[in-house]
DOKOL-421823 format. One record per residue (C-alpha): x, y, z; residue in three letters. Coordinates in nm, 4 decimals. Last residue first. Layout:
<node <X; Y; Z>; ALA>
...
// end
This chain:
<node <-0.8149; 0.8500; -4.3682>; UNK>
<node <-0.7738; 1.1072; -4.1056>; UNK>
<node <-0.7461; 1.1156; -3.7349>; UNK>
<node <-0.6919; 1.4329; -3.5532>; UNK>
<node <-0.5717; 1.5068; -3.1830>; UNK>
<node <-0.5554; 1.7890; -3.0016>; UNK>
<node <-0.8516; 1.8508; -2.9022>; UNK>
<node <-0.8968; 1.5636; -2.7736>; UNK>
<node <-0.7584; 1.7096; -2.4283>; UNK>
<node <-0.3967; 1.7920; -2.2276>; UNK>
<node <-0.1536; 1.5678; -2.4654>; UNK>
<node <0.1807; 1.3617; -2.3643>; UNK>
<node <0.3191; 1.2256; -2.6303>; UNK>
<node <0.5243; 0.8770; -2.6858>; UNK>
<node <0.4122; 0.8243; -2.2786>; UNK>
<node <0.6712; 0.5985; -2.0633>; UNK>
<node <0.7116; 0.9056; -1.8125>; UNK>
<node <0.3453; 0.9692; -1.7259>; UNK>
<node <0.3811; 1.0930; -1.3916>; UNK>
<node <0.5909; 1.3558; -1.5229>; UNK>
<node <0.2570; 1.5469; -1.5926>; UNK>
<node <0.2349; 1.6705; -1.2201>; UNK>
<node <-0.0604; 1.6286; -1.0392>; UNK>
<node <-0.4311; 1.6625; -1.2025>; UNK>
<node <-0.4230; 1.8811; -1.5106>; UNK>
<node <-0.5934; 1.6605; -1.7745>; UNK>
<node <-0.2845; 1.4986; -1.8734>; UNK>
<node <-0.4056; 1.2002; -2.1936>; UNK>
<node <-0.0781; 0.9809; -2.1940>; UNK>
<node <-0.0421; 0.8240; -2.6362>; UNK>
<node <0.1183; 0.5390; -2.6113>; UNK>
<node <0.1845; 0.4687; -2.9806>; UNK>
<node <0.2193; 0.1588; -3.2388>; UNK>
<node <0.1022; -0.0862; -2.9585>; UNK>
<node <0.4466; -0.2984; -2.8615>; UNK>
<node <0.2258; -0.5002; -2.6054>; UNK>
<node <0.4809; -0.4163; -2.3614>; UNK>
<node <0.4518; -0.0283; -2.4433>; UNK>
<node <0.1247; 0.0191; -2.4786>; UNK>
<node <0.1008; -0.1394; -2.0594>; UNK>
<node <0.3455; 0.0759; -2.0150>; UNK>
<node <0.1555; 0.3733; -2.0798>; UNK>
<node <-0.1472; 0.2530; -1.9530>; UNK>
<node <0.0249; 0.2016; -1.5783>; UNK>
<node <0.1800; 0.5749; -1.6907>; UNK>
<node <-0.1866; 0.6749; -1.5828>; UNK>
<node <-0.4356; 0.8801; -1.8074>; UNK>
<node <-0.4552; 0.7027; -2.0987>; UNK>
<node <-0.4679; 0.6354; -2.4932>; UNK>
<node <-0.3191; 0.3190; -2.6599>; UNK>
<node <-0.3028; 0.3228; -3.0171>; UNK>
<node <-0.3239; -0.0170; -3.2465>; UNK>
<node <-0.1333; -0.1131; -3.5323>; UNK>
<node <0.1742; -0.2889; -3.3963>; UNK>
<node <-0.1155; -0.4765; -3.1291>; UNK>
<node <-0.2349; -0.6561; -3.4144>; UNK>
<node <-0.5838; -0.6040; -3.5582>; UNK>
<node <-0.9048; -0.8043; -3.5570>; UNK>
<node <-1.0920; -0.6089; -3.2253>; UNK>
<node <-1.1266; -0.9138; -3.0431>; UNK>
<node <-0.7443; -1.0084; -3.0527>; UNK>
<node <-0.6847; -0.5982; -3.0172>; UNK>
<node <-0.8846; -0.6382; -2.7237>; UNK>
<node <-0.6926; -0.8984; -2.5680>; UNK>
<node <-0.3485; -0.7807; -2.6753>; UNK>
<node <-0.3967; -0.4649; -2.4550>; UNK>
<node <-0.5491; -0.6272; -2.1702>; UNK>
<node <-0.2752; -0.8841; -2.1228>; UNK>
<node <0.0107; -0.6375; -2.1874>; UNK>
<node <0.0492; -0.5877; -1.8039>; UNK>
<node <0.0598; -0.2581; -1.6444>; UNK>
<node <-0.2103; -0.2990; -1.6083>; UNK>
<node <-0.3920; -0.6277; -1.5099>; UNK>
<node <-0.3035; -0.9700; -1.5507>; UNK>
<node <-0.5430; -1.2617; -1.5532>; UNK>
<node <-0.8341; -1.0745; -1.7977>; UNK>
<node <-1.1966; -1.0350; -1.8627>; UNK>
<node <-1.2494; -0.9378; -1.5227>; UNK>
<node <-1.0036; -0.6325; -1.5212>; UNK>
<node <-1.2498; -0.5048; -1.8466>; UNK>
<node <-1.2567; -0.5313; -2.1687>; UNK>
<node <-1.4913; -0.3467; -2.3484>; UNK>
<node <-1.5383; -0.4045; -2.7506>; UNK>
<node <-1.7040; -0.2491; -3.0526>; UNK>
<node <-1.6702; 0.0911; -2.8867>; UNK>
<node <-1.8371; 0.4159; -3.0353>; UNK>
<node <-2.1877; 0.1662; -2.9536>; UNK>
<node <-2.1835; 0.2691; -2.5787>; UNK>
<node <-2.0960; 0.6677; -2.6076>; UNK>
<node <-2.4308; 0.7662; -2.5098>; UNK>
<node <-2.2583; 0.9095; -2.1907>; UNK>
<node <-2.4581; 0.6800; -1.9678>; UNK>
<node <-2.3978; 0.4025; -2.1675>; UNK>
<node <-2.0130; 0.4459; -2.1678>; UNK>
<node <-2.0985; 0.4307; -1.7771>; UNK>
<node <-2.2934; 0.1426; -1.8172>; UNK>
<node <-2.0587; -0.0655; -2.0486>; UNK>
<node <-1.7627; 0.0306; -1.7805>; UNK>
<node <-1.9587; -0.1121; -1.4348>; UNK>
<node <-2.0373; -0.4296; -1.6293>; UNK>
<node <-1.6355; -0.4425; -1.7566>; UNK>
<node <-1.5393; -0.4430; -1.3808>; UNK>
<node <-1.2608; -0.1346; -1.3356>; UNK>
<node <-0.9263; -0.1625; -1.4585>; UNK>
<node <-1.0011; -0.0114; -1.8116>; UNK>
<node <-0.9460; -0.1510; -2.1791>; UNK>
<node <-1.2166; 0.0114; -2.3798>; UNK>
<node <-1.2014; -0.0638; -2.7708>; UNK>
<node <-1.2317; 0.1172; -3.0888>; UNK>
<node <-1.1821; 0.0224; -3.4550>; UNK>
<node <-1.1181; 0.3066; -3.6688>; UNK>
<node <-1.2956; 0.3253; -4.0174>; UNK>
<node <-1.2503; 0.7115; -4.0278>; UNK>
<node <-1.6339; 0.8277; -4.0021>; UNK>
<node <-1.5684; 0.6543; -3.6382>; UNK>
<node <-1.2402; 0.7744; -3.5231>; UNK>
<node <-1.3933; 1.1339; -3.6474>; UNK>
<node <-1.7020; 1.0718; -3.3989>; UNK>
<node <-1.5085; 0.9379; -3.1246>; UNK>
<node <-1.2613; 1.3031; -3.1510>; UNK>
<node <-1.5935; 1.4864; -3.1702>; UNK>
<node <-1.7032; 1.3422; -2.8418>; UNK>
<node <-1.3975; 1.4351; -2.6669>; UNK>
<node <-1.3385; 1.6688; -2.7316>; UNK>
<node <-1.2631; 1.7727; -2.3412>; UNK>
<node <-1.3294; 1.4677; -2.0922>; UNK>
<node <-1.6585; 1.2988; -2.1124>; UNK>
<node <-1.9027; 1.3806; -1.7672>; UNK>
<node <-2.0330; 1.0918; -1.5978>; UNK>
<node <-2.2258; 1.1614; -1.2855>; UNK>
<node <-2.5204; 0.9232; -1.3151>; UNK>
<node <-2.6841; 1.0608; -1.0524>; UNK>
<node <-2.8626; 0.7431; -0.8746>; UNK>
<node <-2.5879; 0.5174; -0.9719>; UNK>
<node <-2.3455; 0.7226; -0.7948>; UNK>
<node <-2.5411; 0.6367; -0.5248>; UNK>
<node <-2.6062; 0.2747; -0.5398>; UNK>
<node <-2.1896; 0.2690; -0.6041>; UNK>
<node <-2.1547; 0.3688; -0.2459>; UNK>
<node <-2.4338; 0.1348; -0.1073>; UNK>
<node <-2.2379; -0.1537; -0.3150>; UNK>
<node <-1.9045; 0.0010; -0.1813>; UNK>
<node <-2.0065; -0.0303; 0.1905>; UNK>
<node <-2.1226; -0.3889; 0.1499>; UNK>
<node <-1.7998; -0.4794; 0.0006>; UNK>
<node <-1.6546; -0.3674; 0.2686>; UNK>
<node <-1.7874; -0.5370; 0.5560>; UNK>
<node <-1.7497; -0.8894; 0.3381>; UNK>
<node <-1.3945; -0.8441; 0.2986>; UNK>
<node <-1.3725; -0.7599; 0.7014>; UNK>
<node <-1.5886; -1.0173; 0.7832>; UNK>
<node <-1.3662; -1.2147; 0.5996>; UNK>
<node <-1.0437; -1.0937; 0.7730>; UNK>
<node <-1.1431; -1.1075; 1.0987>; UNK>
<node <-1.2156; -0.7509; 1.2330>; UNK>
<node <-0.9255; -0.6317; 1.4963>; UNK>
<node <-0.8865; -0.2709; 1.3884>; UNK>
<node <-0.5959; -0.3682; 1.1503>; UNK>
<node <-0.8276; -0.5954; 0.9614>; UNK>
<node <-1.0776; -0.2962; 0.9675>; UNK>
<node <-0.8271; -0.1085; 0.7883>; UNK>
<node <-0.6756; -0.4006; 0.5532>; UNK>
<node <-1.0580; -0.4289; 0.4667>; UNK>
<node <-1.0150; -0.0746; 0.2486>; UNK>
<node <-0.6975; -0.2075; 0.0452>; UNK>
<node <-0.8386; -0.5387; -0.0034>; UNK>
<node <-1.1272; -0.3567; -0.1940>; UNK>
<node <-0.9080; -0.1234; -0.3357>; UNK>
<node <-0.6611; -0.4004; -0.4563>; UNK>
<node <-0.9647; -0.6222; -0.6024>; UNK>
<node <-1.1359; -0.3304; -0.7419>; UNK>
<node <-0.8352; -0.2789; -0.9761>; UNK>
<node <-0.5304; -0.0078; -0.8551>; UNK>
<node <-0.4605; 0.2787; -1.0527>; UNK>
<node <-0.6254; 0.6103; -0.9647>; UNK>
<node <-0.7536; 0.5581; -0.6790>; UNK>
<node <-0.4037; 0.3403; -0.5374>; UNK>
<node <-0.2055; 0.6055; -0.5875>; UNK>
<node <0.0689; 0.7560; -0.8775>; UNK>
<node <-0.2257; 1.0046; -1.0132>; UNK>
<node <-0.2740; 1.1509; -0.6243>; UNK>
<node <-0.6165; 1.2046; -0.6082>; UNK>
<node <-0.8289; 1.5355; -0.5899>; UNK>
<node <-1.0977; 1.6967; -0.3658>; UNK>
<node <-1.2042; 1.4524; -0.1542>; UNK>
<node <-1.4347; 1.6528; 0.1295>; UNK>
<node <-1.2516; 1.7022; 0.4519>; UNK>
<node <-1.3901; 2.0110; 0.5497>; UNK>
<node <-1.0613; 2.1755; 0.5321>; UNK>
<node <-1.0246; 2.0188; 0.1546>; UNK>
<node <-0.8756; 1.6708; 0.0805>; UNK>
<node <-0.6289; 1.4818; -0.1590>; UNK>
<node <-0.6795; 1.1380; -0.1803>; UNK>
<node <-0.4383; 0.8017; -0.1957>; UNK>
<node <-0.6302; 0.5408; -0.1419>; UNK>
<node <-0.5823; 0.4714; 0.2246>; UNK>
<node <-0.3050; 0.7926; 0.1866>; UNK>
<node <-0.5579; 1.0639; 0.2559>; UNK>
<node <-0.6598; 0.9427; 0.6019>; UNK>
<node <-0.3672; 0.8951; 0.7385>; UNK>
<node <-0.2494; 0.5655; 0.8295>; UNK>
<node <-0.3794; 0.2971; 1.0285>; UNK>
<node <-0.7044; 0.4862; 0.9965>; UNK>
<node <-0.8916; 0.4738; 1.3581>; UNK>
<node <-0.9965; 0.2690; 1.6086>; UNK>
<node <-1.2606; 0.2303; 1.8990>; UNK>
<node <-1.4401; 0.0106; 1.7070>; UNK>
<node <-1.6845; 0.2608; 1.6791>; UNK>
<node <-1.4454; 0.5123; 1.5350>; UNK>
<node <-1.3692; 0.2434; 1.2520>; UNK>
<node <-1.7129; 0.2303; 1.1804>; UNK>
<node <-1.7293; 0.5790; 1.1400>; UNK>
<node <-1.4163; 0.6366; 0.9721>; UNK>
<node <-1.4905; 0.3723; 0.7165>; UNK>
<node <-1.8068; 0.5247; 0.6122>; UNK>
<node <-1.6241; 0.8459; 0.5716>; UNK>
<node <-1.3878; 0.6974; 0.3127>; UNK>
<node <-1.6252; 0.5318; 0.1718>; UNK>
<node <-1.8776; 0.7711; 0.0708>; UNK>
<node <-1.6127; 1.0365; 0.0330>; UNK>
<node <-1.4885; 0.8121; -0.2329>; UNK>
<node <-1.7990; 0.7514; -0.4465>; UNK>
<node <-1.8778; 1.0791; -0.4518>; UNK>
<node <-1.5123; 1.1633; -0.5975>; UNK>
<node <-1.5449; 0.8778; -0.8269>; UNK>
<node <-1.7557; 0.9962; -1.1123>; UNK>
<node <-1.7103; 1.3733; -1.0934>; UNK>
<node <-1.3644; 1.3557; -1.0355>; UNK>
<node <-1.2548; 1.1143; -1.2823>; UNK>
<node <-1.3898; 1.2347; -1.5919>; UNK>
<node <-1.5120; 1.0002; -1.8345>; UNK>
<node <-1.3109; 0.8686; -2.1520>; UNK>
<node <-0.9319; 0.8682; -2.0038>; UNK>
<node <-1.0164; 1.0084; -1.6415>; UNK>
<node <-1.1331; 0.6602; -1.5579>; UNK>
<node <-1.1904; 0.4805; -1.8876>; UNK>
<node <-0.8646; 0.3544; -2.0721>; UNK>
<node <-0.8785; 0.3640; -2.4659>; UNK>
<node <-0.8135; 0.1185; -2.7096>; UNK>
<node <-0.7306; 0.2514; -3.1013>; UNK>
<node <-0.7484; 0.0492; -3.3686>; UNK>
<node <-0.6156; 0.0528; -3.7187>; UNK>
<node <-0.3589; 0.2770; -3.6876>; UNK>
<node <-0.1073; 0.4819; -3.9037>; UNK>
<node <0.1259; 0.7306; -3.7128>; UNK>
<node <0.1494; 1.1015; -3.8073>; UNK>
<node <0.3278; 1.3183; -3.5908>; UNK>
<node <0.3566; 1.6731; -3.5314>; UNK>
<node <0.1800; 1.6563; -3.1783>; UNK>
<node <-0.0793; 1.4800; -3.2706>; UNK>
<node <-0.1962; 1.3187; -3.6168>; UNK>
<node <-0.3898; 1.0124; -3.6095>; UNK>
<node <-0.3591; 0.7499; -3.9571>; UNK>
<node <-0.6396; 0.5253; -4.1005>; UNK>
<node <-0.4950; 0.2764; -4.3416>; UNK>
// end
């Protein structure tokens, strides 16, 4: 059996199912477009409602912002990072809700906005991997290990990113919150691509950026949860990870 080394340990796997947002693709440069989009699109329509944010601005999805105003980070423990396009999207028509919008124009309202949001991310592609790794997919691969995506976001919207890495046929299943009942940090996800995968949870590695992954590993009893820091907040955030590592690069997988 295939075994990954990190962090002085050696644990055998069979699989291992990775999270997408700032796990495979990095955050930032994907969703930080998309954010201002919506964020500012809000304000305006808000403004013109003769309203504003019923909180501030950087806790509707929990942002961090520059003097301009521009998104600039995200808290890891927030709704950006964690919650599934049903939360956001409920989060976002809470606002105009507030405002005095009826609820399903409200619903509606938004998902408008996000479709013209995602329309431009779609025009740039922005999807960067995060450090290694490529040659981390490429030594799962020459190893025999199985590989899966197991991400919040819609599993349409995860197959084209992966596709716009070239990193589509690393992963011989996606699963994303549409595939499932339960979302992180639910085992659901976790024992549904390890079910399509072939393998038992016991011999699979879970690998994220948010301690929703982590426990997610953990209630599925996945051999390792594995918390991927890439220098956004504070690394505590990821309390329930096995290891805690900063990029591929320090990670190996042998036969």
């Amino acid at each position: 059996m295939p075994f990954v080394q990190v962090k002085g340990r050696a644990v055998p796997c069979k699989g291992i199912l990775f999270d997408k947002d700032g796990t495979l693709v990095h955050f930032m440069a994907l969703w930080g477009g998309w954010t201002d989009y919506v964020l500012r699109f809000m304000e305006q329509r808000l403004e013109i409602m003769g309203a504003g944010f019923t909180v501030p601005k950087e806790k509707v999805l929990g942002t961090r912002h520059d003097a301009n105003g521009r998104v600039i980070g995200y808290d890891m423990r927030g709704p950006l990072a964690m919650s599934t396009v049903e939360e956001t999207y409920g989060l976002l028509a809470w606002q105009l809700y507030a405002a005095g919008m009826p609820w399903n124009e409200a619903i509606a309202e938004v998902t408008q906005m996000t479709n013209h949001a995602m329309h431009e991310v779609r025009q740039q592609k922005p999807a960067f991997p995060m450090p290694g790794l490529e040659s981390f997919l490429e030594k799962c691969s020459l190893a025999s290990v199985k590989m899966a995506v197991v991400t919040s976001d819609q599993t349409s919207g995860a197959v084209e990113q992966l596709e716009w890495m070239g990193f589509r046929s690393y992963f011989t299943v996606v699963v994303g919150r549409d595939q499932v009942r339960d979302g992180k940090p639910h085992p659901e996800m976790t024992e549904k691509a390890c079910r399509l995968l072939g393998i038992r949870p016991m011999d699979a590695i879970v690998i994220g950026d948010s301690n929703g992954d982590m426990q997610m590993a953990k209630q599925a009893g996945a051999a390792l949860a594995i918390g991927l820091w890439s220098g956004e907040g504070d690394p505590e955030h990821l309390a329930d990870a096995d290891v805690v590592i900063s990029d591929y690069n320090e990670i190996d997988v042998q036969r």
